[in-house]
C-alpha positions as a Python dict, from the first residue, in 0.01 Angstrom:
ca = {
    (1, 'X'): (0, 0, 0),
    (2, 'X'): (-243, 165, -197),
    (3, 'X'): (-277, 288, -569),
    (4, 'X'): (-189, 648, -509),
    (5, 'X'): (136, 476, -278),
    (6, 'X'): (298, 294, -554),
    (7, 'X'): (516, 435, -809),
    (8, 'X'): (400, 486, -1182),
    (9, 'X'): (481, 277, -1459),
    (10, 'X'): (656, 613, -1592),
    (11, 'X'): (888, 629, -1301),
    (12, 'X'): (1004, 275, -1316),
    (13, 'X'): (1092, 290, -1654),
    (14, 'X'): (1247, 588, -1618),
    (15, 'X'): (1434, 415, -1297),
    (16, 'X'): (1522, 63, -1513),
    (17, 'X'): (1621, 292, -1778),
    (18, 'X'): (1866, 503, -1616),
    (19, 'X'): (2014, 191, -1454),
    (20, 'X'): (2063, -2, -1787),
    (21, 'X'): (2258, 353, -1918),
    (22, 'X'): (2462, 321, -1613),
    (23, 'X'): (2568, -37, -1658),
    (24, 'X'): (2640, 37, -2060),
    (25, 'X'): (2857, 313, -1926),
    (26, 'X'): (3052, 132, -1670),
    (27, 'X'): (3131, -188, -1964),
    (28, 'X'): (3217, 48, -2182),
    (29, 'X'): (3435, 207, -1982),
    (30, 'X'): (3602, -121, -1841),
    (31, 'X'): (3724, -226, -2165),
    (32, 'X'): (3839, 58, -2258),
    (33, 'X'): (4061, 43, -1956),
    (34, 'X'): (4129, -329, -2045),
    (35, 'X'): (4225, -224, -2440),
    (36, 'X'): (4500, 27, -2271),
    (37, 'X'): (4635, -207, -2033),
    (38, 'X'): (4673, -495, -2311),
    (39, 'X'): (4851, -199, -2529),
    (40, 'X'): (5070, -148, -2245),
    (41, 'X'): (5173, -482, -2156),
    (42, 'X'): (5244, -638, -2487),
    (43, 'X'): (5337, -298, -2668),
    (44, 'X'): (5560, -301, -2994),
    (45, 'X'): (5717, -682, -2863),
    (46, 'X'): (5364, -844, -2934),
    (47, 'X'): (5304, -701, -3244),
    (48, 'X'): (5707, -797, -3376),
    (49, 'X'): (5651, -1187, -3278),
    (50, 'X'): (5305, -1232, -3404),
    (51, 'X'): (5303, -1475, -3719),
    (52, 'X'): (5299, -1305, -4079),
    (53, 'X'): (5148, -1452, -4333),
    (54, 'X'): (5363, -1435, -4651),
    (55, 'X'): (5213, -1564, -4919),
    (56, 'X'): (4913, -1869, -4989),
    (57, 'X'): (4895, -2066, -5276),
    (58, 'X'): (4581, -2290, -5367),
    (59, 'X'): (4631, -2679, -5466),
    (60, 'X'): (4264, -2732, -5467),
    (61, 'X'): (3940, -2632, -5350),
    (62, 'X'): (4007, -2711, -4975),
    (63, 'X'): (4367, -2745, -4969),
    (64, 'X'): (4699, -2471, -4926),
    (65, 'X'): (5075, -2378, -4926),
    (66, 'X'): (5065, -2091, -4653),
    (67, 'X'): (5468, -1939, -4630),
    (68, 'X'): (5488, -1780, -4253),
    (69, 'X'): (5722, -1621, -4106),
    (70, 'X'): (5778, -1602, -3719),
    (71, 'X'): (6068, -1557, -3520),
    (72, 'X'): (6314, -1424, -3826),
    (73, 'X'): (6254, -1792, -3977),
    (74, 'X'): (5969, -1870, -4272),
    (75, 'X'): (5801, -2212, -4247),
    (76, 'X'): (5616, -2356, -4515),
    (77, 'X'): (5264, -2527, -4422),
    (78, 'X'): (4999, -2726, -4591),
    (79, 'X'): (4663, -2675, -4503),
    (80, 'X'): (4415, -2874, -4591),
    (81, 'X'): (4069, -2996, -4419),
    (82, 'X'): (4266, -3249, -4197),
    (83, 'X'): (4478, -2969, -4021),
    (84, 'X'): (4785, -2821, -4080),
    (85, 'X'): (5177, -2974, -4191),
    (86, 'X'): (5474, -2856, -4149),
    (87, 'X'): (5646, -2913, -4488),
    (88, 'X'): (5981, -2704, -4430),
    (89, 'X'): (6185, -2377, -4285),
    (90, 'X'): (6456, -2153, -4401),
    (91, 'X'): (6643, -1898, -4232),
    (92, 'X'): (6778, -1845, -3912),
    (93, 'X'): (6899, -1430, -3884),
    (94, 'X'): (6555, -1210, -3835),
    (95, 'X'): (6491, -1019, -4173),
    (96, 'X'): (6324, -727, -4212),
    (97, 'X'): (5900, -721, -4254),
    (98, 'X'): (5807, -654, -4575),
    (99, 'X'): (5608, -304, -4595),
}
């Protein structure tokens, strides 16, 4: 293969180029089809038993009282470095979210 045979530097940029657009494409359009399927399968139900945080009060530079409620039912946790406690819970009907 000679000189005058071989593509130019131009064209294989151009080439790499127009495959790396393609591949950017084709990920960005995969999830966005993943986003609508999640949306789909877990809908409104997801969103209603995910944890709410309530309210956090500090007891020191590294350490918490988180309130959470899940499930209708708010628990009361400490936080702290060393993980998290569960101190107490109250209520068993579901009550409304707060707005």
């Amino acid at each position: 293969m000679t000189a005058t045979e071989a593509p130019s530097m131009a064209a294989q940029l151009a080439g790499t180029a127009l495959a790396l657009v393609f591949v950017l494409a084709l990920a960005w359009l995969a999830l966005r089809g993943l986003k609508r399927l999640q949306q789909r399968a877990g809908g409104a139900a997801a969103e209603h038993d995910a944890p709410q945080l309530l309210h956090s009060t500090g007891l020191g530079p590294r350490e918490r009282l988180v309130t959470v409620r899940w499930r209708g039912r708010d628990y009361l946790l400490g936080v702290s470095a060393g993980g998290v406690s569960f101190i107490d819970h109250r209520g068993s009907e579901p009550t409304p979210p707060l707005s």
